[in-house]
C-alpha positions as CSV (number, residue, x, y, z in Angstrom):
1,X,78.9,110.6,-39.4
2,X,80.9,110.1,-42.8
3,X,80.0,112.0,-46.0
4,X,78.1,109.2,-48.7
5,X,81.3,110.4,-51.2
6,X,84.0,109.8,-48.5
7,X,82.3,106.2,-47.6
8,X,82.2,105.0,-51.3
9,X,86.2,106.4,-51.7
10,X,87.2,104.3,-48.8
11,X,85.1,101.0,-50.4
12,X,86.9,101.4,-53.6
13,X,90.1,101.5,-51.9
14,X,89.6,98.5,-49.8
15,X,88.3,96.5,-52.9
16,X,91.3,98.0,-55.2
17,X,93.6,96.1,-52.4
18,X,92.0,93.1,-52.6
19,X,92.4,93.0,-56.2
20,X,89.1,93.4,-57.4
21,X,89.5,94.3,-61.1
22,X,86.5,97.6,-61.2
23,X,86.6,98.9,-57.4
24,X,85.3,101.9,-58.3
25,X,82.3,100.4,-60.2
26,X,81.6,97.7,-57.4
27,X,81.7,100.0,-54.3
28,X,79.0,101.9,-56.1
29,X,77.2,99.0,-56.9
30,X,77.7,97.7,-52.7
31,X,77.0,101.2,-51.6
32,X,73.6,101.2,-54.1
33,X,73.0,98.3,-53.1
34,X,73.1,98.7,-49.3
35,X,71.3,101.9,-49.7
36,X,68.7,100.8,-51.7
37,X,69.0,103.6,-54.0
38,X,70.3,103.7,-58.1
39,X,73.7,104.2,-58.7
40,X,73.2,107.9,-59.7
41,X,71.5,108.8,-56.4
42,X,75.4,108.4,-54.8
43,X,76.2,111.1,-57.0
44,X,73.2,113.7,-56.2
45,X,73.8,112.8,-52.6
46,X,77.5,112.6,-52.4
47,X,77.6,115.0,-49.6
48,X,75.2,113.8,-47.2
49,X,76.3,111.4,-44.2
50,X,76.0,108.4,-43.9
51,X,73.8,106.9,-40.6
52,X,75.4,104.2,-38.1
53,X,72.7,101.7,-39.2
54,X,73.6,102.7,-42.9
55,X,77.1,101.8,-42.5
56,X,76.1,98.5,-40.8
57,X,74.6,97.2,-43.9
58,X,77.0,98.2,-46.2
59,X,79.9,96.7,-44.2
60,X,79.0,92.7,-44.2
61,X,78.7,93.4,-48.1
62,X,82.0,95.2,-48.8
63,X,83.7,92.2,-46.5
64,X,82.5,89.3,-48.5
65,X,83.0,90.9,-52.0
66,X,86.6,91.4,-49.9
67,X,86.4,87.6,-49.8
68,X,86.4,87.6,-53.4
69,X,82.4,86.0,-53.4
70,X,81.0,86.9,-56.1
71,X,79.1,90.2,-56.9
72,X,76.0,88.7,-58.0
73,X,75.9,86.9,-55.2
74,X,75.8,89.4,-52.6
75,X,73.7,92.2,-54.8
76,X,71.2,88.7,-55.7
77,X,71.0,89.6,-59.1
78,X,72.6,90.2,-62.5
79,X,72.1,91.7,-65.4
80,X,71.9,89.4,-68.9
81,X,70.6,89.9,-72.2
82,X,68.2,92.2,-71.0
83,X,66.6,90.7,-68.0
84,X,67.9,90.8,-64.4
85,X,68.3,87.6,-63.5
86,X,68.1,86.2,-59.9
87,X,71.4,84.2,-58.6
88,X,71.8,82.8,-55.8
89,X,75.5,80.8,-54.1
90,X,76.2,78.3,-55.5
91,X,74.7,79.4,-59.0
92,X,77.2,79.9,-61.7
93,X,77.2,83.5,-62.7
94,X,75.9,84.3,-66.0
95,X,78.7,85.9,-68.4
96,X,78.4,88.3,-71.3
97,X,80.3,85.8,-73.5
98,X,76.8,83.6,-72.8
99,X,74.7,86.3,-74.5
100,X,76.4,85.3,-77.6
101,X,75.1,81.6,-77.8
102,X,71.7,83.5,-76.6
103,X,71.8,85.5,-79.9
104,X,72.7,82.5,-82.1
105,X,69.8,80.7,-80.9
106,X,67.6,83.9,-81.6
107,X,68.8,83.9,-85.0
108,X,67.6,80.7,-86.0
109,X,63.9,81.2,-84.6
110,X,62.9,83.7,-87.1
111,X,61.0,86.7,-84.9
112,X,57.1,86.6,-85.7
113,X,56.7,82.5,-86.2
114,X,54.0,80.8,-84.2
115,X,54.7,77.4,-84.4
116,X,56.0,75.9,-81.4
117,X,60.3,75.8,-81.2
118,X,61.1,73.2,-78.3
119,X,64.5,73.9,-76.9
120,X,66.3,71.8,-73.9
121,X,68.8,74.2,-72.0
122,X,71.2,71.6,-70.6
123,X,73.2,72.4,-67.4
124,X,70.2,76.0,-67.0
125,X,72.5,77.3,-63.9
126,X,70.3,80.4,-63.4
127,X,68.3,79.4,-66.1
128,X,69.7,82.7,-68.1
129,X,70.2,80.8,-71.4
130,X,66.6,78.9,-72.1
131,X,64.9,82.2,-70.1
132,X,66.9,85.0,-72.9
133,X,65.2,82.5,-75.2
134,X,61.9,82.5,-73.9
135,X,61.4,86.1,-73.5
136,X,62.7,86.7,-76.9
137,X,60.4,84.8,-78.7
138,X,56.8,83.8,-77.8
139,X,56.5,80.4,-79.8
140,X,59.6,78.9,-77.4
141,X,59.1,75.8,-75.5
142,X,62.0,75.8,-73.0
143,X,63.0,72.4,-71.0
144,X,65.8,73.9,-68.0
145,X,67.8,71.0,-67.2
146,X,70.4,70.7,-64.2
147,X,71.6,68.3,-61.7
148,X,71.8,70.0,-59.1
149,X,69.4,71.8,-56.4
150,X,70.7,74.9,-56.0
151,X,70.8,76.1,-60.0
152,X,67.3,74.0,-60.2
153,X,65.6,76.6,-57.1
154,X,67.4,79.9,-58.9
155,X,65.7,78.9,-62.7
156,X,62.3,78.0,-60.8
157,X,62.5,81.7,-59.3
158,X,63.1,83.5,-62.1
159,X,60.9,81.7,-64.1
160,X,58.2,82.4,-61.5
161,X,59.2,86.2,-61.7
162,X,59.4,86.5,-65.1
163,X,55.4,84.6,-65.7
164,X,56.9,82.1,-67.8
165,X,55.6,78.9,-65.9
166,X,53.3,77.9,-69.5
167,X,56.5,78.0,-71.5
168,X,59.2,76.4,-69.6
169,X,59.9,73.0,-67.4
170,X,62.4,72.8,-64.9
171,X,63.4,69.7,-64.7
172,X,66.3,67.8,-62.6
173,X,68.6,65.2,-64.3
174,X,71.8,64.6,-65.9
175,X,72.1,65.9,-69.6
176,X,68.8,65.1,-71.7
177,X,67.9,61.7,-69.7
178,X,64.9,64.1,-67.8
179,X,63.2,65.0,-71.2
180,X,61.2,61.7,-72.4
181,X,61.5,59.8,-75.2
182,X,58.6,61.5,-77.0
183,X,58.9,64.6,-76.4
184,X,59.9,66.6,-79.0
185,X,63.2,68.7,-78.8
186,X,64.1,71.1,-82.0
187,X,67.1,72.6,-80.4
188,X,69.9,71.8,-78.2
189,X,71.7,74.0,-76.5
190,X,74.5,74.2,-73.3
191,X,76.8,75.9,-71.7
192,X,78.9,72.9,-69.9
193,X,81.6,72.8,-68.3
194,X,84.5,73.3,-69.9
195,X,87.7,74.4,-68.2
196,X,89.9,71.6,-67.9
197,X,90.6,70.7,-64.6
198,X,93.9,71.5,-64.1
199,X,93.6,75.3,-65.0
200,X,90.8,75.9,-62.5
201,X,93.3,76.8,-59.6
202,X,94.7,79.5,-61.9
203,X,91.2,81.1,-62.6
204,X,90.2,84.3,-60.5
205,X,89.5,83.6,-56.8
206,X,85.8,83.9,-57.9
207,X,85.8,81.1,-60.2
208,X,88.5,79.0,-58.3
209,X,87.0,79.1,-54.5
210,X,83.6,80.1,-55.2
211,X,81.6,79.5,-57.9
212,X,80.4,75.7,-58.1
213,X,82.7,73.6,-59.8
214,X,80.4,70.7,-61.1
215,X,79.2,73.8,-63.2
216,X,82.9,74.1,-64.3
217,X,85.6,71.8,-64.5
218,X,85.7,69.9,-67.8
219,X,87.7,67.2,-66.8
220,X,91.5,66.6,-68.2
221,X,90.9,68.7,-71.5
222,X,87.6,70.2,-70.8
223,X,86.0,68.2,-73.7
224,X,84.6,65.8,-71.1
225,X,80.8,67.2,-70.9
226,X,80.7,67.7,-75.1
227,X,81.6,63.9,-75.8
228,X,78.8,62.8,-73.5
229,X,75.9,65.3,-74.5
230,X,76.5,65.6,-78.1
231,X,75.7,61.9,-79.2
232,X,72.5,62.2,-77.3
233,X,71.8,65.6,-78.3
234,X,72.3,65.3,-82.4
235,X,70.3,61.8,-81.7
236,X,67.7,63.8,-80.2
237,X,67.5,67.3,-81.7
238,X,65.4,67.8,-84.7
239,X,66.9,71.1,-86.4
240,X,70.4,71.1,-84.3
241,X,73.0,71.9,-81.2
242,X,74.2,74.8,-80.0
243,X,76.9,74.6,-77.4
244,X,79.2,77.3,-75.8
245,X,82.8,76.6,-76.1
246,X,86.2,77.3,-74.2
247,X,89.7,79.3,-75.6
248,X,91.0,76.6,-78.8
249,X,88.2,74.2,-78.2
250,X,86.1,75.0,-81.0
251,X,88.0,73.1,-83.7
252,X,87.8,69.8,-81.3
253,X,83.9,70.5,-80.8
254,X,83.3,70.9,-84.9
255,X,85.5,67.8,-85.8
256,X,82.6,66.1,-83.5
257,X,79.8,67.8,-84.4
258,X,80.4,66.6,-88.1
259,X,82.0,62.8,-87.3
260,X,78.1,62.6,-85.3
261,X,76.8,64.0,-88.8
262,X,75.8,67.2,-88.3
263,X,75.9,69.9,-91.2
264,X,76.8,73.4,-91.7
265,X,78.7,73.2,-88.7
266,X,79.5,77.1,-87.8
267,X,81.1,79.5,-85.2
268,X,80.3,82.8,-83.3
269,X,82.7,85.0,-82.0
270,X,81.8,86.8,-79.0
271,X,82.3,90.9,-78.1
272,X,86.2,90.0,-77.3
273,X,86.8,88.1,-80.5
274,X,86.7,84.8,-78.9
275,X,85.0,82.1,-80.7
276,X,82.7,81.1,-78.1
277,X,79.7,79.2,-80.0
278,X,79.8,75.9,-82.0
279,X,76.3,74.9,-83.6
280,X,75.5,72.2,-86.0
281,X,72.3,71.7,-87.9
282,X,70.6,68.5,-88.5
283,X,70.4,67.6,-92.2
284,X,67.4,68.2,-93.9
């Protein structure tokens, strides 16, 4: 039987040679995983050896993160804005650039105000954006919108396991066409897809032969998504639109954020400097 320390080394070296950016951080993560145990617990037990059936789970893991699949994937969850979040393949994987259009939604739903504050998450994935939301703030109303099944199933799961069935709606549609006519919607916001499509085969293996690309590929110039939800969404939106935004798209997103007539039309960078939010208030 191998030593738990010698098993881990050996991970991080097979990851590290297939390019994995943080081998030593994922083979901890597999081996924890596998193990059933927190990340620490490799460290206090570094010396004990590892069982045949031990090694049997961890292996199928350590091949398909060798695959490049995604992490969350194969570990089932991942960690955003304070919740762990289910995700499932075939889910895009939420990003800590996203927590940044979480945080200016947050700021514009002052913390403590009762009055209902109906948003409409449009393309939910995991359902991380509208659920960040939800938790943050009691008085949100949450409509999770997607077209497809798979990110539809992932947002009903979470939603189920963090109790939040009374204050969100998954619903299935393209863009805002689910949410009816009279239903009130305060706030729009979306991550879309936004990387044009001829960059996607330069992405990371993850993004490129992975991760779903109706959830990514913009079209030519990645704008494709923005010019059909924002007419809609500034029609619809009482207070405004919040919308995640691509490397030099910003300035294309503002220009139609205020030709649709939208006001103090602002950015947010996120932790990397990147402006990653564009959002628009209706005026008063």
């Amino acid at each position: 039987m191998i030593p738990l320390v010698d098993v881990l080394t050996r991970t991080e070296g097979y990851l590290r040679s297939r390019g994995i950016p943080s081998p030593r951080y994922e083979a901890e993560q597999l081996l924890a995983h596998a193990l059933e145990i927190q990340r620490l617990q490799i460290y206090l037990q570094h010396d004990r050896p590892m069982s045949d059936e031990e090694l049997a789970l961890l292996r199928p893991l350590v091949a398909r993160r060798g695959k490049r699949e995604p992490l969350a994937w194969i570990l089932g969850t991942v960690g955003f804005h304070a919740l762990e979040l289910q995700v499932t393949p075939g889910v895009l994987v939420p990003r800590p650039d996203t927590e940044t259009l979480v945080d200016e939604v947050l700021a514009r739903i002052p913390e403590g105000e009762t009055d209902p504050v109906y948003i409409a998450d449009v393309g939910c994935g995991s359902g991380a954006i509208g659920l960040a939301v939800a938790t943050a703030r009691e008085n949100a109303r949450v409509f999770s919108i997607d077209i497809a099944d798979a990110p539809l199933a992932c947002t009903r799961a979470n939603v189920a396991a963090l109790g939040l069935e009374k204050r969100v709606a998954v619903l299935k549609g393209n863009l805002l066409d689910p949410i009816p006519p009279n239903r009130v919607i305060d706030w729009v916001v979306s991550n879309p897809p936004y990387i044009p499509s001829k960059d996607l085969t330069e992405c990371e293996p993850e993004v490129s032969q992975w991760e779903p690309k109706g959830a990514l590929d913009g079209g030519r110039d990645g704008l494709a998504v923005y010019q059909q939800l924002l007419p809609t969404a500034v029609e619809r939106a009482r207070k405004g639109v919040l919308v995640e935004v691509g490397i030099r798209q910003a300035p294309h997103i503002k220009r139609l954020m205020l030709e649709l007539g939208l006001v103090d039309v602002t950015t947010a960078n996120d932790l990397g400097g990147v402006v990653r939010v564009v959002a628009g208030h209706k005026p008063s």
